[in-house]
C-alpha positions as CSV (number, residue, x, y, z in Angstrom):
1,X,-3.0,15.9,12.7
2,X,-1.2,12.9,11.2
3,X,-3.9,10.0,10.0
4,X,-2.2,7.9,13.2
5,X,-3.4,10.4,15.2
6,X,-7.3,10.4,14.2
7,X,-6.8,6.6,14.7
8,X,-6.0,6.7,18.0
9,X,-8.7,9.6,18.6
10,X,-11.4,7.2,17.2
11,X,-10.1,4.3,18.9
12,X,-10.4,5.8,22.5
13,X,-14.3,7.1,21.7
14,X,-14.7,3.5,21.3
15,X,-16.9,2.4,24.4
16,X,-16.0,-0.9,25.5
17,X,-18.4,-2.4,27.7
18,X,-18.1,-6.1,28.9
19,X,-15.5,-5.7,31.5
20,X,-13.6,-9.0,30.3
21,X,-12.9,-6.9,27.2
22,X,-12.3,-4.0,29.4
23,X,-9.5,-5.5,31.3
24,X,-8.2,-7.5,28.3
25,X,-7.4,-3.5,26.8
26,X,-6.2,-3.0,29.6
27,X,-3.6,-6.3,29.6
28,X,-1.9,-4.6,26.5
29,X,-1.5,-1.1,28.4
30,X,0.4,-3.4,30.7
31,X,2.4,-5.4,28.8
32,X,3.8,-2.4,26.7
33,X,3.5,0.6,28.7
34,X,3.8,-0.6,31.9
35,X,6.2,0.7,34.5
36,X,7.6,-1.8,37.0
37,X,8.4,-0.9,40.7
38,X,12.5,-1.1,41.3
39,X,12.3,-2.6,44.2
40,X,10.4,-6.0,43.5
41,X,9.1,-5.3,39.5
42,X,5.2,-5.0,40.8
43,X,3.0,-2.7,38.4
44,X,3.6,0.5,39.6
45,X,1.6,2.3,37.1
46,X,1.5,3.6,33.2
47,X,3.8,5.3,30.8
48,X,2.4,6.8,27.8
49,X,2.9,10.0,25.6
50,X,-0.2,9.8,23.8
51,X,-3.3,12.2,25.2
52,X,-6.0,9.7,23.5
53,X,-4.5,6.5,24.9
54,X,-3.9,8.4,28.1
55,X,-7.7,9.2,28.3
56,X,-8.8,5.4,27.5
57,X,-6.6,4.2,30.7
58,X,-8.4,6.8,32.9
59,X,-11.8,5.2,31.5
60,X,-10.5,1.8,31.4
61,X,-9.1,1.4,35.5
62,X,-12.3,3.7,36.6
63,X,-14.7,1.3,34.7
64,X,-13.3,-2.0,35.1
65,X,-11.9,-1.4,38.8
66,X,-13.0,1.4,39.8
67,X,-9.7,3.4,40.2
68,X,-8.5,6.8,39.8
69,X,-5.1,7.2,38.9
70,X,-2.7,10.1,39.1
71,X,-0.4,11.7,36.3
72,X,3.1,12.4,37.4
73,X,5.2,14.7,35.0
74,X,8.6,13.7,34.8
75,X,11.3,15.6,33.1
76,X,14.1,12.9,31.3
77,X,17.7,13.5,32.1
78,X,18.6,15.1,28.5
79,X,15.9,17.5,29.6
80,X,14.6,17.6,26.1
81,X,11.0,16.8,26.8
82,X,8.7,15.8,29.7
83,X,7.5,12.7,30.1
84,X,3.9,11.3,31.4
85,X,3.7,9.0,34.1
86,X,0.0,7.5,35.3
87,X,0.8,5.8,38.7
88,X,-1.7,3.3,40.5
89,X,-3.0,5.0,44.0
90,X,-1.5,1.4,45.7
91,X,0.0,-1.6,45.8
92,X,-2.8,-3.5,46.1
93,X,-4.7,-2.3,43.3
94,X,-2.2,-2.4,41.4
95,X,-1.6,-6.2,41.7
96,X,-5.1,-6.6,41.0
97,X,-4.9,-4.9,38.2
98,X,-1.8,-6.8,36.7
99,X,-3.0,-10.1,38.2
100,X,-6.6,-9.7,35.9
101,X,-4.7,-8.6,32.9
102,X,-1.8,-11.5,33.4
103,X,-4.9,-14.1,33.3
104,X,-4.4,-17.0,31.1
105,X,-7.9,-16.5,29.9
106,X,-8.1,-13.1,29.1
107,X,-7.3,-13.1,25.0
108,X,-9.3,-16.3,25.0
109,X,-12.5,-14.7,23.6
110,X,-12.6,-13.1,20.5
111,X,-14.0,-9.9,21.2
112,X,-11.4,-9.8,24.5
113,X,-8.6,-10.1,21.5
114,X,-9.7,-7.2,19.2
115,X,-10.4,-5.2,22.3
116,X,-6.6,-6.2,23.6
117,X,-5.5,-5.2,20.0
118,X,-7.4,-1.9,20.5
119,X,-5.3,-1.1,23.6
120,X,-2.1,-2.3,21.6
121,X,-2.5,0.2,18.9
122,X,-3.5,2.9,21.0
123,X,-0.3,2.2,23.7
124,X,2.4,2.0,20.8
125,X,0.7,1.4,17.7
126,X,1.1,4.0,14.6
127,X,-0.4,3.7,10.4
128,X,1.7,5.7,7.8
129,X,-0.7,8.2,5.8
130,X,-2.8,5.9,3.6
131,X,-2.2,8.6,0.2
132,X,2.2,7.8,0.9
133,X,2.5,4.3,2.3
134,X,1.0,1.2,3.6
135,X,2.5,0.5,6.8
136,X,0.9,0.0,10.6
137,X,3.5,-1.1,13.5
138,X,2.7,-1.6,16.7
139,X,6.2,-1.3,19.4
140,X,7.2,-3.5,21.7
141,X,9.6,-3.2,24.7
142,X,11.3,-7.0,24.2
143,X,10.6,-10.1,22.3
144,X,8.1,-12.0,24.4
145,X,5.1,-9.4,24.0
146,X,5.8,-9.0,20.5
147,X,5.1,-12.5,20.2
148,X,2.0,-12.2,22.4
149,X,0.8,-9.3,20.0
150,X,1.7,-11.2,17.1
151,X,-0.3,-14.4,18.3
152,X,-3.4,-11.5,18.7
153,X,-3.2,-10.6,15.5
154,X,-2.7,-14.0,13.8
155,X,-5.5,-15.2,15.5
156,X,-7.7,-12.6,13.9
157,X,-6.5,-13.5,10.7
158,X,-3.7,-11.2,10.0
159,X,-0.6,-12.2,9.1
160,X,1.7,-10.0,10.7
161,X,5.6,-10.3,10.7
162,X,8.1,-9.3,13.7
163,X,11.6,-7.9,13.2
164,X,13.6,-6.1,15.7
165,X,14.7,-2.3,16.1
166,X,17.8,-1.5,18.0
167,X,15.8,-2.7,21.7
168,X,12.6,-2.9,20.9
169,X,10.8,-5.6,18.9
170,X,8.6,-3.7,16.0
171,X,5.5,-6.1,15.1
172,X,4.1,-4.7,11.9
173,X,1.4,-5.0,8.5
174,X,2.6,-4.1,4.9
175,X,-0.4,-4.7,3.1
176,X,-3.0,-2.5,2.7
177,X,-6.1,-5.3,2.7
178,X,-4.3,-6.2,6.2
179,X,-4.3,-2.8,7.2
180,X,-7.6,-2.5,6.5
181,X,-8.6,-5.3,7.9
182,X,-7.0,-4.8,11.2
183,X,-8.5,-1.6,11.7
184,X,-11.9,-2.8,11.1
185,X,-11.0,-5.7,13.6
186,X,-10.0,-3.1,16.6
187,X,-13.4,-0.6,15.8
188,X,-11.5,1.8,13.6
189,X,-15.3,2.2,11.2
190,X,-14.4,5.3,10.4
191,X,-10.1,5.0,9.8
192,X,-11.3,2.2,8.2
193,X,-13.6,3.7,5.5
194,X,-11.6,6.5,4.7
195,X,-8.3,3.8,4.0
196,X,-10.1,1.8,2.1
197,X,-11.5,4.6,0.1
198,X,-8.0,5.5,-0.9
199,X,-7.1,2.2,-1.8
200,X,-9.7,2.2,-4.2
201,X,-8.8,5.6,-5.6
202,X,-5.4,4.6,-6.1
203,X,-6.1,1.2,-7.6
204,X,-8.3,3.2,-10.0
205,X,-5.6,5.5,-10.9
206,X,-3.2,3.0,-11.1
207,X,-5.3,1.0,-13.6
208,X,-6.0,4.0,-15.5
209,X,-2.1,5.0,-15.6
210,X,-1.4,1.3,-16.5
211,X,-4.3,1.7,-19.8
212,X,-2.6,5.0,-20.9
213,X,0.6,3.5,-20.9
214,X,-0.2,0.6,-22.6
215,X,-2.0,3.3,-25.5
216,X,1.3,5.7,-25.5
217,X,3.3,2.5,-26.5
218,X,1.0,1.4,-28.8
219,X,0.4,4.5,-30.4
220,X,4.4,5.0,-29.8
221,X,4.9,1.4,-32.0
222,X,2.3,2.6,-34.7
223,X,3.6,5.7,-35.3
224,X,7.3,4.5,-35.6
225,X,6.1,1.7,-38.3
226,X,3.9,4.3,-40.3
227,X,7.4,6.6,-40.7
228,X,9.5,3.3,-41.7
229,X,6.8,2.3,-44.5
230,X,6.8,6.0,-45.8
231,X,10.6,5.6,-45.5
232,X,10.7,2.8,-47.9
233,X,7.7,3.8,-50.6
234,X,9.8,6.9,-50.9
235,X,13.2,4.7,-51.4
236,X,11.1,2.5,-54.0
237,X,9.6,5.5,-55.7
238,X,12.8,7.8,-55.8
239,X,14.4,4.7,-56.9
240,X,12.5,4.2,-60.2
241,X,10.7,1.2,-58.5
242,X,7.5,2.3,-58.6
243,X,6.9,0.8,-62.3
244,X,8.2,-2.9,-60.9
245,X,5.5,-3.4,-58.2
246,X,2.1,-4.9,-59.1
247,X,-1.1,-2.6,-59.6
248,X,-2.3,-3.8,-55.5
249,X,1.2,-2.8,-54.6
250,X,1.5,0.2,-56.1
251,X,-2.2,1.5,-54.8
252,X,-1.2,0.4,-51.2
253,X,2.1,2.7,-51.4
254,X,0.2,5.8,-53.0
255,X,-2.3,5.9,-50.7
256,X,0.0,5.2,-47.8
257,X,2.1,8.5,-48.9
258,X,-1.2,10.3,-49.6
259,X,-2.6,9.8,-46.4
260,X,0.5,9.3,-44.3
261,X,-1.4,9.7,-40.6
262,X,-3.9,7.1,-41.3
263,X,-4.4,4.4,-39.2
264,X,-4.1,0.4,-41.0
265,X,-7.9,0.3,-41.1
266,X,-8.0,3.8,-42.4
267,X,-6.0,2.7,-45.3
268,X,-7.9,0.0,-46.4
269,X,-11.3,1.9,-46.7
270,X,-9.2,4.6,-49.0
271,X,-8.3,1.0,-51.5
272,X,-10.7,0.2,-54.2
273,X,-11.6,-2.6,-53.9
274,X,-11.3,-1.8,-49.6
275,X,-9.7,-4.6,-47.6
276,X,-9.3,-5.0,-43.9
277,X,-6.7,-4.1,-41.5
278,X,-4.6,-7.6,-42.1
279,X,-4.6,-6.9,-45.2
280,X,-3.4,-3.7,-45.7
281,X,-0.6,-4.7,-42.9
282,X,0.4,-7.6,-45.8
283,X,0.9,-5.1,-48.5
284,X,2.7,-2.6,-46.8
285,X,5.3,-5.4,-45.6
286,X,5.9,-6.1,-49.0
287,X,6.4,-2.9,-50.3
288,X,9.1,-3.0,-46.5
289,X,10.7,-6.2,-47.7
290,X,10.6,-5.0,-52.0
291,X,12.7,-1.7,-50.5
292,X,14.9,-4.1,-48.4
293,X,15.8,-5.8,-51.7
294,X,16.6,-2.8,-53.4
295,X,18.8,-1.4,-51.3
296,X,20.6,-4.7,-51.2
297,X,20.5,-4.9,-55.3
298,X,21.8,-1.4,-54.8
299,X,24.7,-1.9,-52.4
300,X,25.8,-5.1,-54.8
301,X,25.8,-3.2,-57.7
302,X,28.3,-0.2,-55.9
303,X,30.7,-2.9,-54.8
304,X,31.0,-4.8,-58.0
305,X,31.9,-1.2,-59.4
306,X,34.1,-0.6,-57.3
């Protein structure tokens, strides 16, 4: 089962009890899976594919109005799949229903907002797998209850964003502390943990990846400089210059072709008298810049023969 899916399973365990919460849930089952009668657009009942949001209308209409509602199975006209349709027993129950979750008040309360949010997520919400991604969308059928979702959410503190997607209007989180946050917000305690726990796993890796990296290129730059000074005291030496550079000088390239794996501080405890890193990093750009000049005494020389 995909991580969306034990979302939604935990979401419609979630007992909610004040019936003001109950039938703000309830207000986002109809505002984005409501089906509208032909005739005259009254509620006529439910459309949803998902068993666990299917299971917390059931609770939801017996609680908070004490109806029973009846699954119709519908087969679309491509005949690719079957389709789930929850219809109300009546038309007067079903405008009671819509009337109490069109309220004005009913997302006034906070806990009436994260329990509409709740219903939102489980009606036509989804959260990529925490270990790929960080993305949770919830769907919407046009723009106006996008933006009613979106006011939800902002309200809560989340700031989500809104773009659209061929008809519908897709309203939608990036960021994993908002992810987070907004599953904690609708009663996801257990989602909730196990994202965050992977956020800190992969912060930890990343930080460790980011250390090793930094080391490699380090170790990368260290190892690159210790071939070009061996480079050079082996120019210098092959060259006859050994016998022009200063007794300090001449130590510092010996010991840096005797021990040519050393590290700078290494080097300096091998000198007598022993010096520290900077200054063993002073000598050996000498003996880099005395090479330097050779060569270019060198390459003078050829040309005025020539």
């Amino acid at each position: 089962m995909s991580f969306s899916g034990d979302v939604k399973r935990e979401l419609a365990a979630v007992d909610t009890q004040a019936r003001h919460c109950r039938i703000a849930e309830l207000s986002a089952y109809v505002l984005l899976a409501g089906e509208r009668e032909e005739a005259d657009g009254s509620l006529a009942g439910f459309r949803t594919e998902n068993e666990a949001a299917s299971r917390k209308l059931f609770t939801l209409l017996e609680r908070a109005f004490n109806i029973d509602i009846a699954l119709c199975r519908e087969q679309d006209p491509s005949g690719a799949h079957e389709s789930r349709f929850f219809r109300l027993p009546d038309a007067e129950r079903a405008a009671a229903v819509a009337a109490a979750a069109g309220h004005p008040s009913v997302l006034r309360r906070e806990c009436c907002r994260r329990a509409f949010l709740r219903g939102a997520f489980l009606t036509a919400g989804s959260v990529s797998d925490p270990e790929k991604s960080y993305h949770l969308e919830i769907v919407c059928p046009d723009e106006a209850s996008a933006a009613v979702v979106r006011k939800a959410m902002r309200e809560t503190g989340l700031d989500a964003k809104v773009v659209r997607r061929k008809k519908s209007y897709v309203v939608y989180l990036k960021e994993g502390d908002q992810i987070v946050s907004f599953l904690g917000t609708i009663g996801a305690s257990i989602s909730f943990l196990n994202i965050e726990s992977v956020r800190v796993m992969k912060e930890m890796r990343g930080s460790v990846n980011r250390r090793v990296n930094c080391e490699t290129a380090n170790l990368n730059k260290t190892v690159v400089s210790a071939v070009r000074q061996i480079e050079d005291i082996r120019y210098i030496r092959d060259n006859g210059g050994f016998g022009e550079l200063t007794p300090q000088l001449r130590e510092m390239a010996e010991i840096r072709l005797a021990f040519p794996d050393a590290s700078l501080t290494e080097l300096g405890e091998y000198l007598n008298p022993r010096i520290g890193k900077s200054g063993v990093n002073h000598r050996l750009r000498k003996l880099c810049a005395y090479a330097a000049d050779m060569k270019m005494r060198r390459t003078r020389g050829e040309t005025e023969t020539d």
